[in-house]
C-alpha positions in Angstrom: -5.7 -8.4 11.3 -8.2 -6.4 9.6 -8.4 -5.9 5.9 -10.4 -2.9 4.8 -10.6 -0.6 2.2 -8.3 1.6 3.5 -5.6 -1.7 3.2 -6.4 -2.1 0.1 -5.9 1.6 -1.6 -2.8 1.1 0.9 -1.6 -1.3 -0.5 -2.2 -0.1 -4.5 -0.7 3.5 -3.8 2.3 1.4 -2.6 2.1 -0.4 -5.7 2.5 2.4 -8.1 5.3 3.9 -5.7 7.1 0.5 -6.3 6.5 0.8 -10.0 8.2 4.4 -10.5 10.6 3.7 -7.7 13.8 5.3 -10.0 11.7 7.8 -11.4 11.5 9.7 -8.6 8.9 10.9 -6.3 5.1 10.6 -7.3 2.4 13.2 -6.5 -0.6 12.1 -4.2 -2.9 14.4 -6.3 -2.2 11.8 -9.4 -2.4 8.8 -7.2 -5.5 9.8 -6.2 -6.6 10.3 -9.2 -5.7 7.2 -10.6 -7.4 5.0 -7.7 -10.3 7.5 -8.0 -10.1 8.7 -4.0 -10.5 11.9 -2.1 -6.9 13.3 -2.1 -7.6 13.6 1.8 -8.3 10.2 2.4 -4.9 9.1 0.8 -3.1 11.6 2.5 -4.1 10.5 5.9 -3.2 6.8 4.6 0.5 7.9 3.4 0.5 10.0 7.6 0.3 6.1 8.6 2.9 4.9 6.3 4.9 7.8 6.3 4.6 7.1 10.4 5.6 3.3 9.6 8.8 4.2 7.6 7.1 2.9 4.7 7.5 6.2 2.6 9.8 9.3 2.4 8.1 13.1 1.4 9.9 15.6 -0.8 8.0 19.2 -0.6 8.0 21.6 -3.4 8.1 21.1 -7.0 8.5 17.8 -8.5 7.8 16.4 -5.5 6.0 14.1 -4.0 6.4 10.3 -2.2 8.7 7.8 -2.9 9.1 4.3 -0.8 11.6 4.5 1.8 13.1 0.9 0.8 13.6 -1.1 -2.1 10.0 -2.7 -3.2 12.0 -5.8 -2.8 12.5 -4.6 0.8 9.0 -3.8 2.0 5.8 -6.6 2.2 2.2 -6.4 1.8 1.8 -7.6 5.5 3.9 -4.0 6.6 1.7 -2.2 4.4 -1.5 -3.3 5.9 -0.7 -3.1 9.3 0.5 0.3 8.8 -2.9 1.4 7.3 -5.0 -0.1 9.4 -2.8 0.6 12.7 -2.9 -3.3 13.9 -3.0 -3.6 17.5 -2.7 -6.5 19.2 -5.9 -7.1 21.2 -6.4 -9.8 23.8 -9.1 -12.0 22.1 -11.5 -13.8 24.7 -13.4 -17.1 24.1 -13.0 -20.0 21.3 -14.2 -17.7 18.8 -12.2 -14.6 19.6 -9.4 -16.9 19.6 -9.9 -18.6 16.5 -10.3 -15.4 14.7 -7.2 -13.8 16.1 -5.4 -17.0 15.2 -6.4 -16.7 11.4 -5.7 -13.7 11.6 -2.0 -14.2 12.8 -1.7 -17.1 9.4 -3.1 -13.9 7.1 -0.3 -11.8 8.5 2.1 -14.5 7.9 1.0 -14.9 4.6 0.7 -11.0 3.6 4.2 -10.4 4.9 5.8 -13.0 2.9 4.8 -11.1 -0.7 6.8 -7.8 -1.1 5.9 -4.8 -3.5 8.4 -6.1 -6.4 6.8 -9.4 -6.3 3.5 -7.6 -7.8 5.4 -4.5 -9.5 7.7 -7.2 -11.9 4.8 -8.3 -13.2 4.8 -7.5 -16.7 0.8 -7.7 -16.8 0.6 -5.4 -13.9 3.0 -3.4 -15.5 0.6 -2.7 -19.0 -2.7 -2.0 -16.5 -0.7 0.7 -14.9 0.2 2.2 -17.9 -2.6 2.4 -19.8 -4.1 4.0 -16.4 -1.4 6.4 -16.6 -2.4 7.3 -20.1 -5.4 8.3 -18.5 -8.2 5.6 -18.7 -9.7 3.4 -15.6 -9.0 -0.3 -16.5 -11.2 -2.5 -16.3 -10.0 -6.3 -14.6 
């Protein structure tokens, strides 16, 4: 399993999906904004988990992305394998294997936590907004 950057603004676009999930859809232009990336980048992210069945589109006005489940629904191990396209590679030698092993237990471990784990935060919750009110937090 590889865990890159794309993962991660994966995984944090998913994030604020899961936060306004019955607000309706979010527009990738204020995502992007938000995590401060090229709008194209996070499009071709949200192809993968749009592929994935991570993610529904609505066209037009008002519209935007929305998560295709509930956040309770949908783990941070789905996310990053949808990002990052995980294929499963035969692995030669002790060291191949030991690395494909770990990454296997990192899988495991990522697939246990779903979005609403993170989004019923209530601290996450006030970092979002106060990014939503337009300034970069800091952590």
């Amino acid at each position: 399993m590889k865990l890159s950057t794309k993962s991660r603004f994966a995984v944090t676009a998913m994030m604020e999906l899961a936060l306004h999930y019955h607000q309706g859809p979010v527009p990738l232009v204020e995502i992007a904004h938000r995590q401060q990336v090229s709008l194209s980048y996070l499009e071709q992210i949200f192809s993968r988990l749009r592929s994935a069945g991570l993610v529904r589109g609505q066209r037009g006005p008002g519209g935007g992305f929305t998560l295709s489940r509930p956040p309770e629904e949908i783990t941070i191990g789905e996310i990053v394998a949808a990002a990052e396209e995980v294929e499963n590679q035969e692995l030669r030698g002790v060291s191949g294997r030991l690395w494909g092993l770990l990454s296997q237990e990192i899988f495991a471990f990522l697939s246990g936590i779903t979005l609403a784990h993170f989004s019923q935060s209530p601290e996450l919750g006030k970092l979002m907004e106060a990014e939503d009110k337009g300034g970069r937090t800091v952590a």
